[in-house]
C-alpha positions in Angstrom: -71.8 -134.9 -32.6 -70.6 -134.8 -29.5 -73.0 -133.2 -26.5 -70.9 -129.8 -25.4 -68.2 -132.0 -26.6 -67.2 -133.4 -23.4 -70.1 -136.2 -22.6 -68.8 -138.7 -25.8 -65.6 -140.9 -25.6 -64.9 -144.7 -26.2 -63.8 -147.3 -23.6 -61.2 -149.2 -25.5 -60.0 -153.0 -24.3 -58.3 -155.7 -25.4 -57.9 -159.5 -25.3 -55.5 -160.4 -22.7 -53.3 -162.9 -24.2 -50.2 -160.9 -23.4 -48.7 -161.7 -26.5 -47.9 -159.9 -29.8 -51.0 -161.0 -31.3 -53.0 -159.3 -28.7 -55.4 -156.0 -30.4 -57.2 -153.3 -28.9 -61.2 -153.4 -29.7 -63.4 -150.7 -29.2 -66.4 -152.0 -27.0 -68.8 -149.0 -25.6 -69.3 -145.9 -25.0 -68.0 -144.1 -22.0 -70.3 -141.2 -20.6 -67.6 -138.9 -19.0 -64.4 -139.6 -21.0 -63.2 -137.4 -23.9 -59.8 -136.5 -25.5 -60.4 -132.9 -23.3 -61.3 -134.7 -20.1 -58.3 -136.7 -20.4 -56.0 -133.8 -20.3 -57.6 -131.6 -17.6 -58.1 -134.7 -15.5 -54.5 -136.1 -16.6 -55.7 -139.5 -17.7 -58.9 -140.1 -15.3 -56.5 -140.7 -12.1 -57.8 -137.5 -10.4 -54.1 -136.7 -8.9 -50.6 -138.1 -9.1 -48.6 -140.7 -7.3 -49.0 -143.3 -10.0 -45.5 -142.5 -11.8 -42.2 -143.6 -11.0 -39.9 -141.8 -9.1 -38.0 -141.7 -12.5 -40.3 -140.2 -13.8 -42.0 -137.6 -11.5 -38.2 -136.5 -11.4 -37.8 -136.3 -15.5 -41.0 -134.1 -15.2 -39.7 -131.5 -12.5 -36.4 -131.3 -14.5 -37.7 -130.9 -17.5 -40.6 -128.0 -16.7 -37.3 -126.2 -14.9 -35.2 -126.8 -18.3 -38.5 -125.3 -20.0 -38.7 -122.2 -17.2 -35.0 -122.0 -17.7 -35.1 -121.6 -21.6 -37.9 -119.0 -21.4 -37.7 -115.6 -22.6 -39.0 -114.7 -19.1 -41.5 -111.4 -18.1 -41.3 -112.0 -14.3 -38.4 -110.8 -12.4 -35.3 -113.6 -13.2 -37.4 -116.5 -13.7 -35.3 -117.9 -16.1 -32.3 -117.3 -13.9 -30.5 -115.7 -16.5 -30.1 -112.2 -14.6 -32.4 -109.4 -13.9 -30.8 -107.5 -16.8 -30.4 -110.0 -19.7 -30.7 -110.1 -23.5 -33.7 -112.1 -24.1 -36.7 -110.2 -26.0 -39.1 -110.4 -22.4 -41.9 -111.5 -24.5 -42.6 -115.1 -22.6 -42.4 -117.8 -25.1 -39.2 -119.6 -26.5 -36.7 -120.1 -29.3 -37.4 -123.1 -32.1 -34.1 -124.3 -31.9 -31.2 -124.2 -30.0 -27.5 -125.7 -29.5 -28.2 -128.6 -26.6 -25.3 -126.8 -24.4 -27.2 -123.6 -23.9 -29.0 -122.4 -20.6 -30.9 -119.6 -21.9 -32.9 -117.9 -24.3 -31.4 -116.1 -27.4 -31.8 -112.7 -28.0 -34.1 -113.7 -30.9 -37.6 -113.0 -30.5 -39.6 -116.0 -30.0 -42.0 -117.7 -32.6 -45.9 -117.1 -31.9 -46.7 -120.2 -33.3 -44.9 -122.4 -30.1 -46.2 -120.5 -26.9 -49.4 -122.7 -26.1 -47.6 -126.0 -27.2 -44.9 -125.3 -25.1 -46.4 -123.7 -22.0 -48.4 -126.9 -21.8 -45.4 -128.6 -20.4 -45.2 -126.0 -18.0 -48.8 -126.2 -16.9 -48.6 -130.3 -16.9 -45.9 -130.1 -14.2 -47.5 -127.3 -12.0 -51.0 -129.0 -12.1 -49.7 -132.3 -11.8 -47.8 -131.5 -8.2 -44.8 -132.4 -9.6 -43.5 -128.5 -9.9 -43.5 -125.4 -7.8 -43.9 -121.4 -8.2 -41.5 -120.8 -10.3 -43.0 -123.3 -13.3 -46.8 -121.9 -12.8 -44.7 -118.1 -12.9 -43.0 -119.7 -16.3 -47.1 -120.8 -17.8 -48.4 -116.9 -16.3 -45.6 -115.2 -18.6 -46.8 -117.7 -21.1 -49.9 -116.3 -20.9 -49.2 -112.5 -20.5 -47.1 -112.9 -23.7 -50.2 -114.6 -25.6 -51.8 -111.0 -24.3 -49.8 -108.6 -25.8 -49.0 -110.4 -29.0 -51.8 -110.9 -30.9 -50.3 -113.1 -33.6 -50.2 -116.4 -31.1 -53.4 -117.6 -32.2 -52.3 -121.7 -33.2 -54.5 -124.2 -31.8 -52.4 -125.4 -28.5 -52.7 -121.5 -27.2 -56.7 -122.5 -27.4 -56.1 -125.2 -25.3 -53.4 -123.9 -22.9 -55.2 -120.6 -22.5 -58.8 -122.1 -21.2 -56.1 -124.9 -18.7 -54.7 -121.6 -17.5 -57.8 -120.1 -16.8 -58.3 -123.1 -14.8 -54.9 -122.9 -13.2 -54.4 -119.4 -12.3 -58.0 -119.0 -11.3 -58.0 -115.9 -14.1 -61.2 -116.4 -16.4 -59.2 -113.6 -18.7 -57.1 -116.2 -20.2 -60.0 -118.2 -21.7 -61.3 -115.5 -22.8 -58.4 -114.4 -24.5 -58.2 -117.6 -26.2 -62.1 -117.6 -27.5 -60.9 -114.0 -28.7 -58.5 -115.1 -30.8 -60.2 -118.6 -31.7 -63.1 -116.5 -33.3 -61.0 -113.7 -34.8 -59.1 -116.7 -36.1 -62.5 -118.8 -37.8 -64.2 -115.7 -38.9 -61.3 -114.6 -40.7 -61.4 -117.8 -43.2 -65.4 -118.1 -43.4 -66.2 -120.3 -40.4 -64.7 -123.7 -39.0 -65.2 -125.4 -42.0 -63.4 -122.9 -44.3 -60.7 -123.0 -41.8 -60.5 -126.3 -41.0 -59.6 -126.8 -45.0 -57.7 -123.9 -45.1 -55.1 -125.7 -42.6 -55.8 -129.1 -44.4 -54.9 -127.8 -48.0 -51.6 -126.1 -46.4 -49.9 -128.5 -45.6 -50.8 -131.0 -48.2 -49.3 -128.2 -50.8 -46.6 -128.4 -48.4 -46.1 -131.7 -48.4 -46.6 -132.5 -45.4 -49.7 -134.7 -45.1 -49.0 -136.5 -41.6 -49.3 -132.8 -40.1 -52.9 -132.8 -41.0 -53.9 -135.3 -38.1 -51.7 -133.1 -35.6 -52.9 -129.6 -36.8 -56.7 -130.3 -37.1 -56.1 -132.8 -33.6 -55.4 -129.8 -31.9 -57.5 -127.4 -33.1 -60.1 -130.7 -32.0 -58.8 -130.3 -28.6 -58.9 -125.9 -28.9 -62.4 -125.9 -29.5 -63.6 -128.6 -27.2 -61.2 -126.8 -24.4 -63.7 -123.6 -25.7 -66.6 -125.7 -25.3 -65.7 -126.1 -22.1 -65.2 -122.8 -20.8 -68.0 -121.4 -23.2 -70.8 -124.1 -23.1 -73.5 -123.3 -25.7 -71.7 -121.4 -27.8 -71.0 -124.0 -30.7 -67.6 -124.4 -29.9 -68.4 -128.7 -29.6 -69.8 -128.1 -33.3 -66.5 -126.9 -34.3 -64.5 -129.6 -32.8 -66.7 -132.1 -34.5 -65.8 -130.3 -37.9 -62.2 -130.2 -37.5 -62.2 -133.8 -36.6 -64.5 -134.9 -39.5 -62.5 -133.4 -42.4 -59.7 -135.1 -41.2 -62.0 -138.6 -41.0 -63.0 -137.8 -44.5 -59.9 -137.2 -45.7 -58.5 -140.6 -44.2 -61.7 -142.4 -45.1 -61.1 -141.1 -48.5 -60.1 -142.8 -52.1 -57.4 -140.8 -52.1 -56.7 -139.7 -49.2 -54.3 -136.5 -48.7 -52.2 -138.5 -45.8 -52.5 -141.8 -46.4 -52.2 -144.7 -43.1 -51.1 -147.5 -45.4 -48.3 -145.5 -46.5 -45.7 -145.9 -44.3 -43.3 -143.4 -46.2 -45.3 -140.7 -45.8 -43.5 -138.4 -44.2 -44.4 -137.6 -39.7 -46.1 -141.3 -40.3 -46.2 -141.7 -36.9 -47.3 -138.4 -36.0 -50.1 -138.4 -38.4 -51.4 -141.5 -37.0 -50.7 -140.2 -33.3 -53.4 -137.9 -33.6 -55.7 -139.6 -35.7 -56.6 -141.4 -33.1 -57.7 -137.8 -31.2 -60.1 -137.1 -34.2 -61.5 -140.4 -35.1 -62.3 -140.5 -31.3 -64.1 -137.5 -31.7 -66.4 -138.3 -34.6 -67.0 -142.2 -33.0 -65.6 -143.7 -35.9 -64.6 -146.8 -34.5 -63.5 -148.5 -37.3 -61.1 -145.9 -38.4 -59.6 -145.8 -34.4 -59.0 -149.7 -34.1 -56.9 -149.2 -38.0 -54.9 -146.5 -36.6 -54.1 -147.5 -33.2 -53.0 -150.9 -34.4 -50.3 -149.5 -37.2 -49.5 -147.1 -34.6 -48.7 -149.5 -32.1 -47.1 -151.8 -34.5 -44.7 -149.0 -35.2 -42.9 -149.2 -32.2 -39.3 -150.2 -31.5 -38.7 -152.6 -29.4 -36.3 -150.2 -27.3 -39.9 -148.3 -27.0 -39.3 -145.5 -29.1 -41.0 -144.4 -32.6 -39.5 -143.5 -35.6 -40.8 -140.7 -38.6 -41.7 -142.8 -41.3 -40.1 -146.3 -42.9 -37.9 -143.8 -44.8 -36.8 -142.1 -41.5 -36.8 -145.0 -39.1 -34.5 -143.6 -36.3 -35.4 -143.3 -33.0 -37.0 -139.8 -33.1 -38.0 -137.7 -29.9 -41.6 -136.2 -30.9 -42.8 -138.9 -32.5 -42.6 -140.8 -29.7 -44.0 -138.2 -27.1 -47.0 -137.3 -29.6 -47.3 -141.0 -30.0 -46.8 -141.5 -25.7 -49.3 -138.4 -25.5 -52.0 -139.4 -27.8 -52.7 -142.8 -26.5 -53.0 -141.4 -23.2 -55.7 -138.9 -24.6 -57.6 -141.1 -26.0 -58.6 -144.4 -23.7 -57.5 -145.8 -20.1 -54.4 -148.5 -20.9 -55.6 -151.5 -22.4 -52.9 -154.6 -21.6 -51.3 -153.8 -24.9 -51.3 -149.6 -25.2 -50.5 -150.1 -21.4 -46.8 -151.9 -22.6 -46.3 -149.2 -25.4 -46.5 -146.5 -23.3 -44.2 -148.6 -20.0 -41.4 -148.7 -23.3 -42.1 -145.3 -24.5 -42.1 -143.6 -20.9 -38.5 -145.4 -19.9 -36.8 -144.8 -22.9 -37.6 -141.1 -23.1 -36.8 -140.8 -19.9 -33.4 -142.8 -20.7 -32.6 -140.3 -23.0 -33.1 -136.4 -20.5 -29.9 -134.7 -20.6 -28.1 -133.4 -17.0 -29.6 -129.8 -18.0 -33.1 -131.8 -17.9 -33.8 -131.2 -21.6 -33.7 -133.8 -24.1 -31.1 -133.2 -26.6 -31.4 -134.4 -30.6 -28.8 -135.7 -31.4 -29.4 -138.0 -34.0 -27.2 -136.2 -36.8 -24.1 -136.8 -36.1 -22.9 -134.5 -38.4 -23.7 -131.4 -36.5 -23.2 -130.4 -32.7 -26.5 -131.7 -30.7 -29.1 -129.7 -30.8 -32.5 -129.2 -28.4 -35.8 -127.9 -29.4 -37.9 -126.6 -26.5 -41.0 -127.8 -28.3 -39.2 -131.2 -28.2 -39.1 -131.0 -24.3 -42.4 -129.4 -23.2 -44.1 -132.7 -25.9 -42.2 -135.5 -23.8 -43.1 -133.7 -20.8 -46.7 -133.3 -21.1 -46.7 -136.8 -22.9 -44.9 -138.2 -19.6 -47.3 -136.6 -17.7 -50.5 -137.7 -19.0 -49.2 -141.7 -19.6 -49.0 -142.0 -15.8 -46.7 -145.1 -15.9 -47.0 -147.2 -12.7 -43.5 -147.9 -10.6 -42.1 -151.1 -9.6 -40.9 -153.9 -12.6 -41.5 -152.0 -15.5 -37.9 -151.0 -15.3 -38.6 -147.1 -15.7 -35.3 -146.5 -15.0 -32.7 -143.3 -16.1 -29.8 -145.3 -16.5 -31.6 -148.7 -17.4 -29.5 -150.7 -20.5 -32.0 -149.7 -23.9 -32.2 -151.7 -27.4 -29.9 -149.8 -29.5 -32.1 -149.2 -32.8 -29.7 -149.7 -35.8 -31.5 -147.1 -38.5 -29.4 -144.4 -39.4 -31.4 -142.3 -41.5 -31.8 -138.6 -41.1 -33.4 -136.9 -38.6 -37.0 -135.2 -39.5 -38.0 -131.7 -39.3 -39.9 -131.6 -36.0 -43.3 -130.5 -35.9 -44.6 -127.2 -35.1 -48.3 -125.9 -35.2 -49.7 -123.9 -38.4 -49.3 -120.4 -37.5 
C-alpha cells in the first residue's frame, strides 16, 4: 500500500546497448515519484523548455482547437459569438466532422469533461498557453458544478489539478463530493471498482479495464492528495489491485498475451499505471515490454493485431502512460521521440488532429482525441535538436488497412 499514495513509485532503467534487444528492468524504489506526482509535476522536470519548438507549438494549437470546440460559459471564449447555439454548459461534443470550428448545439456528454479539460489545464500549467485556455479549464469546472452527473474518474483528477491551478480549493472539493457519492453508491471502492470491471467485460471490451480503473487509480490518489488521511490512497491501491488480479489471473478478463483483444494497446497503456501502483514489478517489466514492442516503426500504435492501423489514442494513451509512470529509460526514451513526432506530423491547420483513417466517410475529429495527444505531448517532454520532431518531417507510411476502432471514453 502506498503511504498517502504519493511516497511509492519505481525507478525504471535499462541496459544501454541501443539496440532492439535492449529491455527496461525495474531496479529500486524511488521515494518521491508516483503516477500522481508525474502529472502535477509534468514528468519530474519542475517547468518547461525541454520540448521542441514543434512541439510547444502543437500544444498551444491544440489547447486553442480544444477552447475553440468548447461549449463555452465565459463571454465568447470559443469565439463563436456572444449569442451562439451551443448548450453553455462547458464541456464538448464526442464527435464531430474534422471541418468544423465550433460546438454543436447538442448538449455535451458528462462522461468527457475531466478527460478533456486535462488538455486544457496541461497547456495553461505548462506555460505553453495563455488566459483564454485556463478561462476554457474554469468553464470546465463550473460545468462539472452544476451538472452533477460528471462524476467519471478523469473529473477526479482534473478537479483536485484545478484546485491547484485556479487557486479555488472548491474544485477539489467538488470532486471528493462526487468521488464519495459515487463509491458509496456501489458499496465502497471495492464494490465499485468491480462494478466498472464487470461492465465492460459484459461489454466486451476488456482492454478498457486497465484505462477505466487507471484512472480512477489516478482520481483517488489526486484525492489523497488534496484530502490526506482520509483513505483515498487505500482506494487507489484497490482499484489498481483488481485490475493486477485480474491480469495475474488464469483467466484473465483482458488478457496481455492476446494481442486481438480488442484497445490491446490501450489496455496495456495503463496497466503499467496500476501495476506501478501495487509494486508489482514483474507484471510492469511484462507489460511495458509488449507495449513497446507494439510500436510502428513510423512511432505510432495501432488497436490490436486485428486493428493494426495507425490509430490516434492509442498512441497518446500509450505516449501518456509511459511518461506517468518512470523518467525515459534509453529505450521508452526512443518510443516516446517516434510517438511525439509523428503525432505531431499528423495536427491539422485548425490545430486538431483529425481521424481519418476510414476512408469511406468524410474525416472526422473527436475532442477527446485532441485533449489525449495533448496532455500526452505534454507530459513526454521530448528534447529538441536530432530527434527530427519535426511537423512536416517525411513518416513510415504503415501499410494496415483495417478499420478504425471505437475510441475510448470513460465509464460514465
Amino acid at each position: 500500500m502506498k503511504f498517502l499514495g504519493l511516497v511509492l513509485g519505481m525507478m525504471i532503467s535499462g541496459a544501454c546497448s541501443g539496440d532492439a534487444a535492449e529491455t527496461d528492468e525495474v531496479v529500486g524504489v524511488d521515494s518521491t515519484v508516483s503516477s500522481l506526482e508525474m502529472l502535477r509535476g509534468h514528468g519530474g522536470q519542475g517547468g518547461r523548455g525541454s520540448e521542441s519548438l514543434s512541439v510547444r507549438r502543437a500544444i498551444r494549437r491544440g489547447a486553442a482547437r480544444l477552447a475553440s470546440l468548447q461549449a463555452d460559459t465565459s463571454g465568447d471564449n470559443a469565439r463563436n459569438g456572444l449569442d451562439d447555439t451551443d448548450p453553455d454548459d462547458g464541456g464538448w461534443d464526442f464527435i464531430l466532422p474534422a471541418s468544423s470550428t465550433a460546438h454543436t448545439a447538442a448538449v455535451s456528454p458528462p462522461n468527457i469533461f475531466g478527460e478533456i479539460a486535462l488538455g486544457a489545464w496541461a497547456a495553461f500549467d505548462s506555460d505553453l498557453a495563455g488566459t483564454r485556455v485556463l478561462v476554457s479549464a474554469l468553464d470546465a469546472g463550473t460545468g462539472m458544478q452544476r451538472n452533477p452527473d460528471i462524476d467519471s474518474a478523469p473529473d477526479f483528477v482534473f478537479g483536485v489539478l484545478l484546485a491547484e491551478l485556479a487557486d479555488n480549493h472548491g474544485f477539489a472539493e467538488l470532486a471528493r463530493q462526487r468521488y464519495d457519492a459515487k463509491r458509496t453508491a456501489s458499496g465502497g471502492a471495492a464494490a465499485l471498482g468491480t462494478l466498472i470491471r464487470d461492465a465492460r467485460h459484459n461489454g466486451k471490451q476488456d482492454g478498457l479495464i486497465p484505462y477505466d480503473l487507471g484512472w480512477f487509480t489516478l482520481g483517488a490518489a489526486a484525492l489523497d492528495a488534496a484530502f490526506p488521511h482520509a483513505g483515498y490512497d487505500a482506494d487507489a491501491d484497490t482499484y489498481a489491485g483488481i485490475v493486477v488480479d485480474d491480469l495475474t489471473s488464469a483467466t484473465p478478463r483482458f488478457d496481455i498475451n492476446d494481442t486481438t483483444e480488442g484497445s490491446y494497446v490501450t489496455g496495456l497503456a495503463w496497466a503499467q499505471v496500476v501495476s506501478l501502483q501495487v509494486d508489482a514489478r514483474a507484471l510492469f517489466r511484462q507489460v511495458r515490454a509488449r507495449l513497446l514492442d507494439e510500436q510502428h516503426p513510423n512511432g505510432a500504435w495501432g488497436n490490436n493485431a486485428a486493428q493494426p492501423a495507425d490509430d490516434l489514442q492509442s498512441t497518446a494513451y500509450a505516449l501518456e502512460t509511459l511518461a506517468l509512470t518512470d523518467r525515459p529509460t534509453a529505450r521508452t526514451r526512443q518510443a516516446a521521440r517516434r510517438a511525439t513526432r509523428w503525432l505531431v506530423g499528423k495536427q491539422a491547420d485548425s490545430g486538431g488532429w483529425p481521424d481519418a483513417s476510414n476512408a469511406a466517410q468524410p474525416p472526422i475529429e473527436l475532442p477527446l482525441v485532441d485533449a489525449d495527444i495533448v496532455l500526452a505531448l505534454m507530459l513526454s517532454g521530448t528534447d529538441a535538436g536530432e530527434d527530427g520532431v519535426v511537423p512536416n518531417a517525411a513518416l513510415v507510411v504503415n501499410p494496415a488497412t483495417a478499420a478504425p476502432a471505437t475510441p475510448a471514453s470513460p465509464m460514465p
